[in-house]
N, C-alpha and C positions, 0 to 999 in steps of 0.2 A: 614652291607650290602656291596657288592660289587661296587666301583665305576670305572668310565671309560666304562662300559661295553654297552654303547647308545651314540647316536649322537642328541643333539636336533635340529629339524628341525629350530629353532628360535627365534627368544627374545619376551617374556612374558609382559617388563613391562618397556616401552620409557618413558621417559621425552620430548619432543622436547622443543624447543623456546617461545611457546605457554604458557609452564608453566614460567613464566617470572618470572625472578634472580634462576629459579630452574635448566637449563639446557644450554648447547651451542649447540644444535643441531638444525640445518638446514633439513627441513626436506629431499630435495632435497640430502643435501648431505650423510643424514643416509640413505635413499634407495639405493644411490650409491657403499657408503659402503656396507654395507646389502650385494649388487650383488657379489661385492668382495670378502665377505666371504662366497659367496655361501649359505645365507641362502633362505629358501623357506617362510616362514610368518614372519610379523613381527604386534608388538600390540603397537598399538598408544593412552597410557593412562595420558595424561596431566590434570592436577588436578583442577577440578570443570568445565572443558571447554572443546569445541571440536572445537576452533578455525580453529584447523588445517585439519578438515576429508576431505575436499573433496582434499582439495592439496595431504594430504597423498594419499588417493585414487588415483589420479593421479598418483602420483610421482611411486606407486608402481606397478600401474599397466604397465607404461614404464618400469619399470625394472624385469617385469615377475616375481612379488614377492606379495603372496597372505597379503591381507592387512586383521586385526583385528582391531576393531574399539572396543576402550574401552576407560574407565576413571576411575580415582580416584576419588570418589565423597566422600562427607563427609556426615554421616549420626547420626541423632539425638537421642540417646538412653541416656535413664533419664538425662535428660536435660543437656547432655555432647556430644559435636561431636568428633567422630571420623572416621579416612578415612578409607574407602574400595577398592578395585579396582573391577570395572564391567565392562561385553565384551559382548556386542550382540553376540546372537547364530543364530541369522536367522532375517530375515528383520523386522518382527512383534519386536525383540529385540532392533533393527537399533531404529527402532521410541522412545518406551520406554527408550536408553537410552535420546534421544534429550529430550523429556518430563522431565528427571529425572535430565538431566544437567540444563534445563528451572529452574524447581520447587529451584533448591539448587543456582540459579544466583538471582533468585526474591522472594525470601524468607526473612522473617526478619533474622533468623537462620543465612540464608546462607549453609542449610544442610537442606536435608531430613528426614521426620521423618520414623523410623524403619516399623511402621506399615502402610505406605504409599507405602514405599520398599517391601514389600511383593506383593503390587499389581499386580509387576512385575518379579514373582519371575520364572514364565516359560521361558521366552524367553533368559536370561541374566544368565551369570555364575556369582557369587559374590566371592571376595577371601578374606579374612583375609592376606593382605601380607603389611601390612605397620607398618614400627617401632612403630608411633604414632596409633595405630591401637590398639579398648580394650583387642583382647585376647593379644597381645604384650606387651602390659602398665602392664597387669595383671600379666602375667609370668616374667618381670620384675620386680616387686614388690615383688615376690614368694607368690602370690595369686592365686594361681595353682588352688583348688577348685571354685574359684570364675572364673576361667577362663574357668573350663572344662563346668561349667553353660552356659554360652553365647557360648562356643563352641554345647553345648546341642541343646541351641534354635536355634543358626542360622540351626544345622543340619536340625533340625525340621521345620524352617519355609521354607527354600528353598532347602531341601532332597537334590540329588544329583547334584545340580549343585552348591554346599557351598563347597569350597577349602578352604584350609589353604597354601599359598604361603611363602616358605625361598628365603633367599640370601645368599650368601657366600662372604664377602669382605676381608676374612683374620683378622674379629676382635674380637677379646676373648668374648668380652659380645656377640656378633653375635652369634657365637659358642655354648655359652651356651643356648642362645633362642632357637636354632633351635632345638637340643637336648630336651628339652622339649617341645618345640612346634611338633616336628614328635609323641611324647610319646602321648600327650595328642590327638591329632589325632587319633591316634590308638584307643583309648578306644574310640571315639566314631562313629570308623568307618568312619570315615572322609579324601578325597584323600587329599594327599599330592603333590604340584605342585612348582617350581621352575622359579626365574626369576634372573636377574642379576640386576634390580634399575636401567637403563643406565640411564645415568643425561650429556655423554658428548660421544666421539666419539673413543678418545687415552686418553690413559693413564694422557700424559701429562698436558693435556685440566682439569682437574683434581682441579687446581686451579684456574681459572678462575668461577669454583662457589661458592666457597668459599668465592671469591673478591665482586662476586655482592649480598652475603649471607651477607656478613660484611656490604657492600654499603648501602644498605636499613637497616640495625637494628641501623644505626650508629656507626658501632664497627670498629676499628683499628687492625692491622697486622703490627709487628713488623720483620723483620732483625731473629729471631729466630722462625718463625712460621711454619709448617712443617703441610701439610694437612692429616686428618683422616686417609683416603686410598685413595688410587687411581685407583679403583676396577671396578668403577661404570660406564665404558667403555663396549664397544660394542663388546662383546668377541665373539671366532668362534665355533662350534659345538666341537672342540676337548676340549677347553681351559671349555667347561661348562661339559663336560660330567666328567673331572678331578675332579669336583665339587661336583658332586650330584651322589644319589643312581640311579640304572637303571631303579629303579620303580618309583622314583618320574621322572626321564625324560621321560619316556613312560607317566605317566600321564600329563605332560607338552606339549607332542608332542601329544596326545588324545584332549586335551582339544581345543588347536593349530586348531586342522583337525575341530573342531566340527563347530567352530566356521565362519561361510560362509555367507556375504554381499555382495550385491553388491549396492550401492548407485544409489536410481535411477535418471535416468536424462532423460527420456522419459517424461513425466508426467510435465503437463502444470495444476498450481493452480488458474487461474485468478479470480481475482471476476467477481461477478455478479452486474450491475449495479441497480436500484430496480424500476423497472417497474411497470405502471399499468396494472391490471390484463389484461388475454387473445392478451397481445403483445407481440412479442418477441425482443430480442435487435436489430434484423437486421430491421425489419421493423420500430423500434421507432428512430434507426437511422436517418433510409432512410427521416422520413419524417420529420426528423430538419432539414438535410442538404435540401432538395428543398424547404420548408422555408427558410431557409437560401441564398440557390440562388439566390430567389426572393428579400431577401430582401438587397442585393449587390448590384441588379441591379436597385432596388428602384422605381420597379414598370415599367421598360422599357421591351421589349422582350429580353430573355435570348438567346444567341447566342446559335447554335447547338454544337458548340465544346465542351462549357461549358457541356452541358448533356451529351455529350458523353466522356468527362472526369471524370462526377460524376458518371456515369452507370459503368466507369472502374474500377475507384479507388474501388466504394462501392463492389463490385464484390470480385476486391481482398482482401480487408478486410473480407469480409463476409467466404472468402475460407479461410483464416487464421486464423479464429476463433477469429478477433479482434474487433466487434462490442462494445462487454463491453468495452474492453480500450478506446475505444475513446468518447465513454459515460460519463465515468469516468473524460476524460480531459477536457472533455468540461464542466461537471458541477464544477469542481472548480475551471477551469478559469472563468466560469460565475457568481461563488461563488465571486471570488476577485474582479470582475469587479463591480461588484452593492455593495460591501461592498468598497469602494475609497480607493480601492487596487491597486500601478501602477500593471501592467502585461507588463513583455517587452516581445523578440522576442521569437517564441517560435521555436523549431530545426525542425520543417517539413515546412520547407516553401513549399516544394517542393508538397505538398496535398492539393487540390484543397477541398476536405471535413474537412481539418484541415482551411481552410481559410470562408469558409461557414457556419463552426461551431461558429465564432469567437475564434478560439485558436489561430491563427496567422492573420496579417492583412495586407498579401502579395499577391497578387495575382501570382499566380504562370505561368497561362498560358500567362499573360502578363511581364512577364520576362523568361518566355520558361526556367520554371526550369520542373523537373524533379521528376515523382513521385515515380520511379523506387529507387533511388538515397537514398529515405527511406524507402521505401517496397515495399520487391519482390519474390512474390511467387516462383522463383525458391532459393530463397536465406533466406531458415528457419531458421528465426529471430528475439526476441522481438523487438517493434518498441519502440521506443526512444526516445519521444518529452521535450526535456529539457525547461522549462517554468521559465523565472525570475521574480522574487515578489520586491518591496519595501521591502529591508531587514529588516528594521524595524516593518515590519506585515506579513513575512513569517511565520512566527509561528502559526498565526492565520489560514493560508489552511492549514498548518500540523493537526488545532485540528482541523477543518471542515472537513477533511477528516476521520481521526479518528473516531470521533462522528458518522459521518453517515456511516460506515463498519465495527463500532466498534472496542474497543480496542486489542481485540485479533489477528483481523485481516491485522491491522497494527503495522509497527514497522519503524526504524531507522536503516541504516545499519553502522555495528562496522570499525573503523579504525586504524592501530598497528601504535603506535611511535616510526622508530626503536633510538637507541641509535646514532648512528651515531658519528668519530672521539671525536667531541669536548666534546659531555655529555661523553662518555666512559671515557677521558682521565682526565673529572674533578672529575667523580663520584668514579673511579677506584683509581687516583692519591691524593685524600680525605685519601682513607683508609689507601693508606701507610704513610698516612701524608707529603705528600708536601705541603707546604703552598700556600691555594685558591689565593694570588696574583701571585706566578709564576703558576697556571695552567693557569687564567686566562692569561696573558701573553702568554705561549705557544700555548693556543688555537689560538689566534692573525696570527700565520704560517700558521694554518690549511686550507684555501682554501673549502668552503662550496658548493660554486655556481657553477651552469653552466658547464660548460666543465670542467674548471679550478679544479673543487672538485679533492680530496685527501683524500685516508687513511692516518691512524696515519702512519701504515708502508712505504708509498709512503714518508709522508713529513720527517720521521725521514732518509729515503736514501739520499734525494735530499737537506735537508736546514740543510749547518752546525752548524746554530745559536740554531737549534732547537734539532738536534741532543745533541748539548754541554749542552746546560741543560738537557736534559735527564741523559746524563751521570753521571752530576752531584750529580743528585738523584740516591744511590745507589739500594736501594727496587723500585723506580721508573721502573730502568732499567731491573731489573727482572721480572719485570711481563709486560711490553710491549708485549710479545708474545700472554697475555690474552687480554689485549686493543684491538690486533689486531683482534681477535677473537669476543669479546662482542660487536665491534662497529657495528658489521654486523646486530645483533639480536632486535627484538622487544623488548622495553622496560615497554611500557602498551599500554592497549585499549585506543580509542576515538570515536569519534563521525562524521563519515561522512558528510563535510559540505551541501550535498545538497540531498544525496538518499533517498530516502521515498520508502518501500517495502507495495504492498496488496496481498493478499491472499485471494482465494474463503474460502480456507481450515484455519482449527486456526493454527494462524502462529509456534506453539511447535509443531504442528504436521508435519514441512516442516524445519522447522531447528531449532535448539539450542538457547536458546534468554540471554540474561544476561542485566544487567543497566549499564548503561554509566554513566560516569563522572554528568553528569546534572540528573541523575534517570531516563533515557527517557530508555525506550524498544529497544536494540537493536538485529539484528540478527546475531550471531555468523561468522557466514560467510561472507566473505567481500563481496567488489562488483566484484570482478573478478570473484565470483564462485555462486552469488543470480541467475543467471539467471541460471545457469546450473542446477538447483534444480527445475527448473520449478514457479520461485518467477517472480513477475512482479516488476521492478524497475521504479521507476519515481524522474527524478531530478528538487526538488523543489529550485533554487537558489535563495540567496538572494544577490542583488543588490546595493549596496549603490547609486550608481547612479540613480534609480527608486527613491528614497528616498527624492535624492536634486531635482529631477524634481517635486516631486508631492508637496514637500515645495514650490517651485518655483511656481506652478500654483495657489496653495492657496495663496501667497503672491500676486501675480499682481489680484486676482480677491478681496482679501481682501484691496489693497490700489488702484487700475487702474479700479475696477468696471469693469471686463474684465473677462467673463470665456472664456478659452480656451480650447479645442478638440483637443488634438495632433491627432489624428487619419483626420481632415480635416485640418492641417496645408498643405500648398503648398510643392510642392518638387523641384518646379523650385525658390525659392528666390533668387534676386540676390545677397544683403547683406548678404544672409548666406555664397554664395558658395562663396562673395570674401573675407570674414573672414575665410572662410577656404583656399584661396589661399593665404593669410598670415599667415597662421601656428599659427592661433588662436584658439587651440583646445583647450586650458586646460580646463576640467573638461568633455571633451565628449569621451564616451565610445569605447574603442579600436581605438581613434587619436590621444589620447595625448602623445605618444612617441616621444624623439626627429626626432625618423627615421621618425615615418609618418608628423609630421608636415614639416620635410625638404621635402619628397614626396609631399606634398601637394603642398608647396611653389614652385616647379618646375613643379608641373602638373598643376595648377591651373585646379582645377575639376570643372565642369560647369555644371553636371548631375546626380544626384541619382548611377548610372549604374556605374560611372567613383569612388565615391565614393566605391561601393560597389567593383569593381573589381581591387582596391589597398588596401582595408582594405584584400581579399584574397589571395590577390601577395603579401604583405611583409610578410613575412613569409623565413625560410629557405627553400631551392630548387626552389620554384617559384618566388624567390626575384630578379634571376638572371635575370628572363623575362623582369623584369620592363622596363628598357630602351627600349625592341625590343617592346612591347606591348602597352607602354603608352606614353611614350614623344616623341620616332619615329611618332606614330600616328597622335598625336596633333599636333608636330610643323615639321614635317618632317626632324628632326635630330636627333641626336645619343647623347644625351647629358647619362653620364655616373651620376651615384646617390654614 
């Protein structure tokens, strides 16, 4: 057949970063490229995960390049997995793959079974295009009749949208697969589509998977090591169409066009909080919070401002559709509260219905905060009440919420470890064998923190000591350029210290979910991209400071016969505020830095107010105010901090 004679509109079948020690791409920076080379789609199929869709999504949508949402999932046929690669064809496809990347993350398997795969066999194109893949394994074996069988069924079970996908890297067993994998194609009427496998970006990039391929199986790299190919780059429409027949490109460029998402981000999931019958959430609202007014004011007349802050707040809540959310916070702040659960500060101080709830125990219009500040109908936005637990029993509102919204409903949100200088340079620096005491040592240059942080490449310009051992190491010194490269990338999943996601909707039907390190459910999507999905996030923090204080109460009531109410402790003590003008903070939350206890000791704070408005001033930018705003104030001079 004739080659060269098409142009593909685009690459078939990414790796990004996502598939972790599988690839060095950035997704940001392959759309970029992508633009460069003037391609029009590109298909984003990281293996068993969709870590990356909506950033992809983004990324491609800035650079005017239609995005394909697929994966390599691994599927279960006679009790052997083997990968496929699947693309939504349309939004009903969009869902079904999340479902199907769900099913293969929380599976004993860790694969789907074949006949589960078929459920979804309308919406999703499926391909046969991976080395480890049965019809592949097959025609390498030269089990050709065994292969043209499964090629048979899958025709049969999902007709026209079953491709058989090649590659081309220049390698003689390559060669001969494809050769009979197009042959056996043919006889069963089966299209033929093409991909390039990108796993990196250039050429060069080429060993840098091989390094984190060796890193993790524990394998070494010697001084004569020479990588497979280095093929598996991001090639331009000219550079593939040298490749392949015109009819597999036309069908690669067919299949490209069919395939059309768009992620939605209109679409609000919230739960539902669970009512007794014939109420609705706004009205069963309304009448805890004027309970609640009453019972602040403990039986005195409620001033009119108070009502006509609750009449505004609830108004705009109710136009925002946020009556459930704050349903929800209030019952498992009130869950922790009668289970001798501490509960610290919670982030809305600024809501006079979050103080009447009992979520927070600020009053807000007697500090002329601001309810705007956390919600504001002209500014459409999940609201955001961060609430801290006694770390030692946050687990405990995790499973009371769970339980009562049930499991499906909630999840855990995922968080990426990148590699960062020092693991890359010890995990990298393993395989060519430098001995762990001089990485450890080199790591020692590296610069982690703060401003002061460092690439490998930043410290190997700047520190000769550190350069001169590199050099030292001759394989060392060769593959620096991949160091520089791999430090950038995620290394694995974890577990977000504090987010908790609910869903009206089952949460597979809203995003992709997989298990975290501890088996806890999380959702594929981090926290920069839950809410753009229409997920409600809540940060359940856990405290250690909560912790020593509620030891602390149980101790003086268990030997002093003393319970105590922080909640009616005084706020004028005097002994308190002059151990805080002696910089006797250690062990209280957000003073025990040297800077604030020096602040303290120069302001001598004398007022809750004066507390509260240096724990917000030390900070960078507003640090500078301190002198014109606090010690000018108090002692009418300019003492410098």
């Amino acid at each position: 057949m004739e080659k060269g004679g098409g142009n593909m509109i685009g690459e078939l079948n990414i790796y990004s970063c996502y598939s972790f020690q599988n690839s060095t791409i950035l997704i940001q920076d392959l759309c970029k490229r992508a633009k460069e080379l003037h391609m029009e789609a590109l298909a984003l199929t990281d293996i068993n995960n969709m870590y990356g869709a909506i950033e992809f999504s983004n990324a491609c949508h800035h650079y005017d390049i239609k995005p394909i949402f697929g994966m390599q999932g691994d599927v279960l046929i006679d009790q052997e997995v083997y990968p496929f690669l699947f693309y939504a064809k349309d939004q009903i496809g969009y869902h079904d793959l999340m479902k199907i990347c769900s099913d293969i993350n929380l599976s004993e398997h860790k694969a789907i079974e074949l006949e589960r795969l078929f459920l979804y066999r309308e919406h999703l194109f499926i391909l046969s295009g991976c080395k480890e893949g049965i019809v592949e394994r097959l025609v390498l074996k030269e089990l050709e009749s065994e292969a043209l069988k499964y090629i048979a069924l899958f025709k049969k079970m999902f007709k026209d949208n079953y491709y058989i996908c090649i590659q081309d890297h220049h390698l003689k067993m390559q060669s001969f697969l494809n050769e009979r994998l197009k042959a056996l194609a043919t006889l069963q009427e089966v299209k033929v589509c093409a991909s390039n496998e990108v796993r990196y970006l250039y050429p060069q990039d080429a060993i840098a998977v091989d390094l984190m391929q060796a890193s993790i199986h524990g394998e070494k790299i010697d001084r004569n090591y020479k990588v497979q190919t280095n093929q598996m780059y991001l090639k331009d429409a000219y550079e593939m169409s040298l490749l392949f027949d015109r009819e597999i490109i036309e069908n690669t460029n067919d299949l490209l066009r069919r395939c059309n998402v768009t992620i939605e981000t209109n679409q609000m999931h919230l739960p539902h909080y669970p009512l007794p019958e014939n109420v609705t959430s706004q009205n069963y609202l309304q009448q805890l919070c004027i309970v609640g007014l009453k019972k602040r004011f403990k039986g005195k007349e409620v001033p009119r401002t108070y009502i006509e802050r609750l009449k505004k707040e609830l108004k705009v809540i109710a136009k925002m559709g946020f009556n459930d959310y704050f349903l929800i916070v209030f019952d498992y702040v009130r869950f922790a509260k009668t289970h001798d659960i501490q509960v610290g500060r919670g982030s809305a101080a600024g809501s006079l219905v979050s103080y009447v709830l009992g979520i927070t125990n600020i009053d807000p219009l007697k500090y002329d905060l601001l309810f705007e500040r956390f919600l504001n109908e002209e500014r459409v936005s999940m609201p955001d009440i961060d609430i801290d637990f006694q770390d030692d029993k946050r687990d405990e509102v995790v499973k009371y919420v769970t339980e009562k919204y049930g499991q499906e409903h909630v999840g855990q949100i995922v968080t990426f470890a990148t590699y960062g200088p020092k693991v890359a340079l010890r995990d990298l620096g393993k395989v060519v064998s430098v001995p762990l005491p001089k990485l450890e040592m080199m790591s020692k240059y590296i610069p982690t923190q703060g401003k002061n942080r460092k690439t490998v490449k930043e410290v190997y310009e700047s520190s000769y000591a550190f350069a001169s051992m590199v050099n030292q190491e001759e394989m060392l010194r060769k593959i620096l350029p991949a160091i520089y490269l791999i430090e950038r990338l995620p290394r694995n999943i974890s577990m977000h210290a504090a987010g908790v996601v609910l869903s009206g909707d089952c949460l597979n039907e809203v995003v992709p979910l997989t298990k975290g390190p501890n088996q806890n459910v999380l959702t594929q999507y981090s926290k920069n991209y839950i809410e753009s999905v229409g997920l409600l996030k809540m940060d359940f923090l856990g405290l250690k400071n909560l912790t020593v204080i509620s030891d602390i109460l149980k101790n003086i009531e268990k030997y002093e016969g003393v319970h105590l109410n922080l909640n009616t402790i005084p706020l004028n003590d005097e002994k308190t505020f002059k151990m805080l003008s002696n910089g006797d903070t250690l062990g209280v939350f957000q003073l025990e830095s040297p800077g604030m206890k020096n602040l303290f000791r120069k302001l001598k704070p004398s007022s809750i107010e004066d507390i509260g408005a240096a724990n917000a001033l030390y900070r960078p930018g507003p640090m500078s105010q301190i002198p014109h705003y606090f010690i000018k104030k108090k002692w009418n001079t300019h003492m410098m901090i």
